[in-house]
ZAFI-677908 format. One record per residue (C-alpha): residue number from 0; residue in one letter; x, y, z. Coordinates in steps of 0.25 Angstrom, whole numbers, plus 5000, padded with zeros to 4 digits. Last residue first. Example, Ala and Ser with C-alpha at 12.3 -4.5 7.8 and 13.67 -1.06 7.14 Angstrom:
<r><n>1</n><res>S</res><c1>5055</c1><c2>4996</c2><c3>5029</c3></r>
<r><n>0</n><res>A</res><c1>5049</c1><c2>4982</c2><c3>5031</c3></r>
This chain:
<r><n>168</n><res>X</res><c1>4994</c1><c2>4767</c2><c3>5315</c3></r>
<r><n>167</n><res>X</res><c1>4987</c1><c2>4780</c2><c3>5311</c3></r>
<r><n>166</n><res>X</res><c1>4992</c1><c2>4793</c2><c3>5311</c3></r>
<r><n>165</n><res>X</res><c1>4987</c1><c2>4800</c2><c3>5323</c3></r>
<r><n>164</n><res>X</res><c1>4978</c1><c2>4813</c2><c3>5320</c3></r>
<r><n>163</n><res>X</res><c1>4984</c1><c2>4824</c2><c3>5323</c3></r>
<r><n>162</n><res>X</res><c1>4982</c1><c2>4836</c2><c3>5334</c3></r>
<r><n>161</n><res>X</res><c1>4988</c1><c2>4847</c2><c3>5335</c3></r>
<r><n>160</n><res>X</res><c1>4986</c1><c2>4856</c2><c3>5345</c3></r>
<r><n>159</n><res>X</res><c1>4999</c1><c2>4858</c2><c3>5354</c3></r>
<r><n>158</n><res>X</res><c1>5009</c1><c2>4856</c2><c3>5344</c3></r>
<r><n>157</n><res>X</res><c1>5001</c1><c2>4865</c2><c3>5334</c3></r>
<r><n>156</n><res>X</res><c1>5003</c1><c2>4877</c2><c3>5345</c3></r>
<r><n>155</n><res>X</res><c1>5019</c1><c2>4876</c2><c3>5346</c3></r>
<r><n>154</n><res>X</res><c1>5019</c1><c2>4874</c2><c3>5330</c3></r>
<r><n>153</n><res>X</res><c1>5011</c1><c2>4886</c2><c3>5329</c3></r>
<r><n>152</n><res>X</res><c1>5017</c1><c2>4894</c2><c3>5338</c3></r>
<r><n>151</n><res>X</res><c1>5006</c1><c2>4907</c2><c3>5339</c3></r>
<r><n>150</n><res>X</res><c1>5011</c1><c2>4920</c2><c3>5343</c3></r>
<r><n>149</n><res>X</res><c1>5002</c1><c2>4927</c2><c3>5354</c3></r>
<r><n>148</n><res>X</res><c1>4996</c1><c2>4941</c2><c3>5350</c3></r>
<r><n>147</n><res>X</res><c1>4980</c1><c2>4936</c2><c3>5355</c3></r>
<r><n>146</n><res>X</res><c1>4981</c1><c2>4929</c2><c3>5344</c3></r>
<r><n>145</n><res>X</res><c1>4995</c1><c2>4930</c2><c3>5335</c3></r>
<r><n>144</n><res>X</res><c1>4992</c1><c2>4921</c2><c3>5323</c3></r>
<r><n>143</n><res>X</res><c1>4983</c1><c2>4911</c2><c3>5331</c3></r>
<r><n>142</n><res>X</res><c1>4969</c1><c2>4910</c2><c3>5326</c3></r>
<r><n>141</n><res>X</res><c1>4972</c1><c2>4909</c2><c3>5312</c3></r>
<r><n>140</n><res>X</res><c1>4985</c1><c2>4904</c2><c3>5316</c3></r>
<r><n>139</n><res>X</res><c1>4979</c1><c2>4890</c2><c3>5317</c3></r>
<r><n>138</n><res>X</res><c1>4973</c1><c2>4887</c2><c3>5304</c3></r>
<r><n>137</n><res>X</res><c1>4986</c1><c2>4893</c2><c3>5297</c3></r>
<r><n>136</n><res>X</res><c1>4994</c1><c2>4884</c2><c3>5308</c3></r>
<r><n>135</n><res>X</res><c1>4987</c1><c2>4872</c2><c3>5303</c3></r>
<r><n>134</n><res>X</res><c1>4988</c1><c2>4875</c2><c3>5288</c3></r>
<r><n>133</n><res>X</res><c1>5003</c1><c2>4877</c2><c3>5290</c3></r>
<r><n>132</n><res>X</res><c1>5004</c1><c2>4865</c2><c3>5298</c3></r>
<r><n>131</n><res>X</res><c1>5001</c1><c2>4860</c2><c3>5286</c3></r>
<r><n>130</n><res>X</res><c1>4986</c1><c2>4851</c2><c3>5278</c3></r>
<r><n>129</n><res>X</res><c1>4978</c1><c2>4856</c2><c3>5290</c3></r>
<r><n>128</n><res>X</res><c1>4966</c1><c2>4846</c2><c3>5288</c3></r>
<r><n>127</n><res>X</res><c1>4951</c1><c2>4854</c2><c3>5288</c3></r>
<r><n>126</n><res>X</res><c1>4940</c1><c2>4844</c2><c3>5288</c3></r>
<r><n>125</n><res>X</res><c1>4928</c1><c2>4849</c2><c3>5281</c3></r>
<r><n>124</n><res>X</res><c1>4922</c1><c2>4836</c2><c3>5274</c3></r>
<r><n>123</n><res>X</res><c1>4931</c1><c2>4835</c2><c3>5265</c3></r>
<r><n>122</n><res>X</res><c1>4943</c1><c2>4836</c2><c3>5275</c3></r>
<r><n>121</n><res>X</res><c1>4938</c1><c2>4826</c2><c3>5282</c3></r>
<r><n>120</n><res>X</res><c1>4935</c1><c2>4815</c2><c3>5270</c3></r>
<r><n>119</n><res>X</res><c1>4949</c1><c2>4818</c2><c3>5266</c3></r>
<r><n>118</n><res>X</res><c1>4955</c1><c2>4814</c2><c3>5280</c3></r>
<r><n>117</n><res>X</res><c1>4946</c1><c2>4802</c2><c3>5281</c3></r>
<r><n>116</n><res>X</res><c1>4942</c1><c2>4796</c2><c3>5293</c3></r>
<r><n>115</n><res>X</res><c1>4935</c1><c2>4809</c2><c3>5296</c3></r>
<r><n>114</n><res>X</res><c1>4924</c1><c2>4807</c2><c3>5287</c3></r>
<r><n>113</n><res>X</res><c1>4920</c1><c2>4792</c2><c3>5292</c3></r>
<r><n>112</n><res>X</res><c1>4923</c1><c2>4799</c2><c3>5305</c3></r>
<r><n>111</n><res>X</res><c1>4911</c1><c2>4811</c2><c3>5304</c3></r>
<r><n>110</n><res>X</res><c1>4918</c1><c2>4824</c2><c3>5309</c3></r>
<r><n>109</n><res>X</res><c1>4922</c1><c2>4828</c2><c3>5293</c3></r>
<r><n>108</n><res>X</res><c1>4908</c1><c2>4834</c2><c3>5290</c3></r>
<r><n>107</n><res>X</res><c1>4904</c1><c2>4841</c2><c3>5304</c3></r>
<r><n>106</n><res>X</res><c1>4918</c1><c2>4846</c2><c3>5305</c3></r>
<r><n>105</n><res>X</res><c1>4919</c1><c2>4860</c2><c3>5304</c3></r>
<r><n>104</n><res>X</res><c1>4934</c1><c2>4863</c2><c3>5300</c3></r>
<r><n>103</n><res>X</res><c1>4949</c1><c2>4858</c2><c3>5307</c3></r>
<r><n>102</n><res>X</res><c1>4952</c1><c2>4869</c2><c3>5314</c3></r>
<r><n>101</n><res>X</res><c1>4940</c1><c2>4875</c2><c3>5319</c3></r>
<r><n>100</n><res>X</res><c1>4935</c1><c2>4861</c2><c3>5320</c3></r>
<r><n>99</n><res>X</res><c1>4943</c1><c2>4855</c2><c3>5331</c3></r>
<r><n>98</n><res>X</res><c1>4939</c1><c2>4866</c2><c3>5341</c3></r>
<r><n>97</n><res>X</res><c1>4945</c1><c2>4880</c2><c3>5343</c3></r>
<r><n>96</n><res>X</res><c1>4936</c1><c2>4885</c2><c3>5354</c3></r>
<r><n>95</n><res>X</res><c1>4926</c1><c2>4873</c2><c3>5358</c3></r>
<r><n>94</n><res>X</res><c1>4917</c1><c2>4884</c2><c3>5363</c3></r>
<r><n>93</n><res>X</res><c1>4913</c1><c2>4889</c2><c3>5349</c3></r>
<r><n>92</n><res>X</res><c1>4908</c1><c2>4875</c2><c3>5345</c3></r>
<r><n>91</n><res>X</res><c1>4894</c1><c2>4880</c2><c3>5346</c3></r>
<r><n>90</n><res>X</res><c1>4897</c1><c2>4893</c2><c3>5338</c3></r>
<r><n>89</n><res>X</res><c1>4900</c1><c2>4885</c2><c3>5325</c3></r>
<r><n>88</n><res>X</res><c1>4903</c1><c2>4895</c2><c3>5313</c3></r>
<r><n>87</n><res>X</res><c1>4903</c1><c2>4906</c2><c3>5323</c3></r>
<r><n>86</n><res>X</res><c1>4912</c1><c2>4902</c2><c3>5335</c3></r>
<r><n>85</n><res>X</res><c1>4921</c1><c2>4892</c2><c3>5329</c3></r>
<r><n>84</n><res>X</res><c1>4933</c1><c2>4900</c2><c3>5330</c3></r>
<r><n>83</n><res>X</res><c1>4932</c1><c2>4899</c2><c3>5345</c3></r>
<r><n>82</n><res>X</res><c1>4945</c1><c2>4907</c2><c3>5349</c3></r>
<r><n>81</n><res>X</res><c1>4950</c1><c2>4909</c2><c3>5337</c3></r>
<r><n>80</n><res>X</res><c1>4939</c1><c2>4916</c2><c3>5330</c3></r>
<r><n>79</n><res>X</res><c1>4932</c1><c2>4918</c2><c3>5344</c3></r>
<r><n>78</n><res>X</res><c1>4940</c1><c2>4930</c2><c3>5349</c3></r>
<r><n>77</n><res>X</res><c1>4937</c1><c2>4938</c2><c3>5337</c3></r>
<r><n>76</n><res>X</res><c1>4922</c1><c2>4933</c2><c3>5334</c3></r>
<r><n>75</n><res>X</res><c1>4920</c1><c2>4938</c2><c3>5350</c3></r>
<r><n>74</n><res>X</res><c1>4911</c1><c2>4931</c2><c3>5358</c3></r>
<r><n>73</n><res>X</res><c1>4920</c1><c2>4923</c2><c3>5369</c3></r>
<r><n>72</n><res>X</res><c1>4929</c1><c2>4937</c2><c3>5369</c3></r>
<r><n>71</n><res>X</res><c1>4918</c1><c2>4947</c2><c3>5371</c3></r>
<r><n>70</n><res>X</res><c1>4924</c1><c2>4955</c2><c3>5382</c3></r>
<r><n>69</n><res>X</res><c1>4938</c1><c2>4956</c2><c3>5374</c3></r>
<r><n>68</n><res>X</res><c1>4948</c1><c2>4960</c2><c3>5385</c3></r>
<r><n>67</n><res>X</res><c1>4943</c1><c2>4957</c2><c3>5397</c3></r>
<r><n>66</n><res>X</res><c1>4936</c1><c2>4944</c2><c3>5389</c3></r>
<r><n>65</n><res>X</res><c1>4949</c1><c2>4939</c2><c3>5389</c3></r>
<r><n>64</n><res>X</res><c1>4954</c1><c2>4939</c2><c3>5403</c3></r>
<r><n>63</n><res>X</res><c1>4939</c1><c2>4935</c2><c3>5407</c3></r>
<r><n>62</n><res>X</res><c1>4941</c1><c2>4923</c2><c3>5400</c3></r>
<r><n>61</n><res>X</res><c1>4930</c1><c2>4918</c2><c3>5390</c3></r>
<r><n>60</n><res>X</res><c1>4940</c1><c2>4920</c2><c3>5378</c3></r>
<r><n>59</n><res>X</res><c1>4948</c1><c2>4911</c2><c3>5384</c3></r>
<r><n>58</n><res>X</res><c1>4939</c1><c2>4901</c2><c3>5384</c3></r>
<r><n>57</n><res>X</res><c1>4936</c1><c2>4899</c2><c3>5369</c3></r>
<r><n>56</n><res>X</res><c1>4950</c1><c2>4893</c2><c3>5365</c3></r>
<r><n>55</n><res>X</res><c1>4946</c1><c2>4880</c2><c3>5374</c3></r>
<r><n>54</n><res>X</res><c1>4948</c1><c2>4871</c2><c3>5363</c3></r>
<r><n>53</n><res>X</res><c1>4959</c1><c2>4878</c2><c3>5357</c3></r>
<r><n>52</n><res>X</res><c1>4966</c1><c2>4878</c2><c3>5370</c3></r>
<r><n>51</n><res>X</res><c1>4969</c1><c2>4865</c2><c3>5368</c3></r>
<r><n>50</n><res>X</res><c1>4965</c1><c2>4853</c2><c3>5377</c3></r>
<r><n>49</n><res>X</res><c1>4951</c1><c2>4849</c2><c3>5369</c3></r>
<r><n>48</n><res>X</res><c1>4960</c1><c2>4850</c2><c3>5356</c3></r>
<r><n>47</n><res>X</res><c1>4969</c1><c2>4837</c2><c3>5360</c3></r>
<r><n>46</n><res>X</res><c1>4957</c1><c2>4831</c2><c3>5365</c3></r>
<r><n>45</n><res>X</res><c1>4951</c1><c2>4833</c2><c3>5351</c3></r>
<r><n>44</n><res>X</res><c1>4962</c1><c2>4829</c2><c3>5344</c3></r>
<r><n>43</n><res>X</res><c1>4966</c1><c2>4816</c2><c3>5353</c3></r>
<r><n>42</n><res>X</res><c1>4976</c1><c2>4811</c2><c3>5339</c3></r>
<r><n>41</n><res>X</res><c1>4963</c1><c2>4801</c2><c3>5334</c3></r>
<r><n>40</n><res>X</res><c1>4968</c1><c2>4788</c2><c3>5339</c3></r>
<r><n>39</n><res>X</res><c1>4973</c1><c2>4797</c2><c3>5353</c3></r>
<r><n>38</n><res>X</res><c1>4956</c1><c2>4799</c2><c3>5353</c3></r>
<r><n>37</n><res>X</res><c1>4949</c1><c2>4811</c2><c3>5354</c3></r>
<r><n>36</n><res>X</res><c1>4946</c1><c2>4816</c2><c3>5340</c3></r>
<r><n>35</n><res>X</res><c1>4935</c1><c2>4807</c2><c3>5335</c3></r>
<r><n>34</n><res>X</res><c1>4922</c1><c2>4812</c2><c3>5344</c3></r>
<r><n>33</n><res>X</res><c1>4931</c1><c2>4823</c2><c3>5348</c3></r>
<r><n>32</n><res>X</res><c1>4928</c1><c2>4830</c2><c3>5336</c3></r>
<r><n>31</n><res>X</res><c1>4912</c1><c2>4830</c2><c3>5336</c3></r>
<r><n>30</n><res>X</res><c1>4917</c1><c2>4836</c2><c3>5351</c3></r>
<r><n>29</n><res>X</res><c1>4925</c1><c2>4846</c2><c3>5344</c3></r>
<r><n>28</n><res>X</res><c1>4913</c1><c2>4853</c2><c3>5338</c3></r>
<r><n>27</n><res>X</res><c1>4903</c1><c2>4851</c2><c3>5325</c3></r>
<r><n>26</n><res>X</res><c1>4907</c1><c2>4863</c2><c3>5316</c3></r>
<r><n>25</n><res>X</res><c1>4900</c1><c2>4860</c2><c3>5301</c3></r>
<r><n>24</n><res>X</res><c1>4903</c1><c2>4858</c2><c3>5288</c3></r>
<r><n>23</n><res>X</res><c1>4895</c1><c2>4867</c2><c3>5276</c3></r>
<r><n>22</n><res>X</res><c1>4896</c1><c2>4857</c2><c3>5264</c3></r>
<r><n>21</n><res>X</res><c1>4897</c1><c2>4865</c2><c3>5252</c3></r>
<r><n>20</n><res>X</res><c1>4904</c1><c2>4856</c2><c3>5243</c3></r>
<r><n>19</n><res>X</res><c1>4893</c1><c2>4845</c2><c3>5248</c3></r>
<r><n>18</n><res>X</res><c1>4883</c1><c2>4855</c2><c3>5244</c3></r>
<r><n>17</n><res>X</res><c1>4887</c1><c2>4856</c2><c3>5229</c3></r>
<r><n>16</n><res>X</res><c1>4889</c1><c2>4842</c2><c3>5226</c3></r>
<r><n>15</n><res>X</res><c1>4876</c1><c2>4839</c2><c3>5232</c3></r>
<r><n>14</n><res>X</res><c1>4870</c1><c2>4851</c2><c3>5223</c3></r>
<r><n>13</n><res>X</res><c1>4878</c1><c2>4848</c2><c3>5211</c3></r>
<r><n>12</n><res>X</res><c1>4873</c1><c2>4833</c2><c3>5213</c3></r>
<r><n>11</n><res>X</res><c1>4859</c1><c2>4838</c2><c3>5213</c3></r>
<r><n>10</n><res>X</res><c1>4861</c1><c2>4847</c2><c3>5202</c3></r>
<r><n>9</n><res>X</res><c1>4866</c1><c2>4839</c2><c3>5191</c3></r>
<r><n>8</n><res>X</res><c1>4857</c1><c2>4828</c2><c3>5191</c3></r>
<r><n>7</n><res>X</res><c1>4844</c1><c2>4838</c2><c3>5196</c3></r>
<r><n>6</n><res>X</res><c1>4847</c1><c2>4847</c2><c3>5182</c3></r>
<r><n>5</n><res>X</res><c1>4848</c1><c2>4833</c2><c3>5174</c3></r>
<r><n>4</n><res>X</res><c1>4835</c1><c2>4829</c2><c3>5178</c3></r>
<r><n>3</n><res>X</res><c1>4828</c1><c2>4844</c2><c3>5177</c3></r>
<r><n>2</n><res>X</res><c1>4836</c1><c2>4844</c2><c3>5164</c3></r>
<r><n>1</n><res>X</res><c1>4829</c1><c2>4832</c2><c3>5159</c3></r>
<r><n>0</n><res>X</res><c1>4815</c1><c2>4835</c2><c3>5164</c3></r>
């Protein structure tokens, strides 16, 4: 009786401790984004990513240009890394091209605003936060180191997409 007590003290909190390291997150889309990231308060991210090509990096495989040369564009794993890389963990989100969480991790944990209003809270519930512009333009050249043979300016580029929190007043 004793060992049974003491094997279910140990082993329950093992088990909690256990699957709350292996917390799978998952995608929920822009629009859980936009809820909160829409406002001049919050830096306008989400309006900011909705004018970007990133957010309409899907079409082009659509065009007739495109698909003269590779007929299956819109379905091809090639094409969709970048172009939609959420295509296979989170196919629903697949028309929202590059959206919010293929940069910054699946967000069904840290999307909650009692999490988000801490920084640490975020990024222990799957937020990724780019600690350099070297992190940042590592995240970025995964898809842009010379595709489709153009040169990427990463500071050119970075002045068109980022988007920072406004410090507070």
């Amino acid at each position: 009786m004793k060992k049974a007590l003491l094997i279910l003290m140990i082993g329950v909190p093992l088990i909690f401790i256990v699957s709350l390291f292996s917390q799978e997150f998952a995608y929920v889309g822009a629009g859980k984004c936009k809820i909160c990231h829409k406002t001049e308060k919050q830096g306008r991210q989400f309006p900011i990513w909705e004018e970007l090509k990133h957010s309409k990096s899907l079409t082009p495989l659509t065009t007739e240009e495109v698909k003269a040369k590779v007929p299956d564009a819109p379905e091809n794993p090639e094409c969709l890394k970048c172009h939609a890389p959420l295509f296979e963990k989170a196919a629903e989100f697949k028309e929202e091209g590059v959206t919010c969480e293929v940069c910054h991790g699946p967000g069904s944990a840290y999307k909650k605003l009692s999490i988000m209003k801490s920084r640490e809270k975020s990024v222990k519930n799957g937020l990724i936060v780019y600690e350099s512009a070297e992190a940042i333009k590592k995240q970025c050249l995964s898809c842009h180191d010379m595709a489709h043979e153009k040169p990427f300016d990463f500071e050119a580029s970075w002045e068109k997409v980022k988007h920072p929190i406004p410090e507070k007043q």
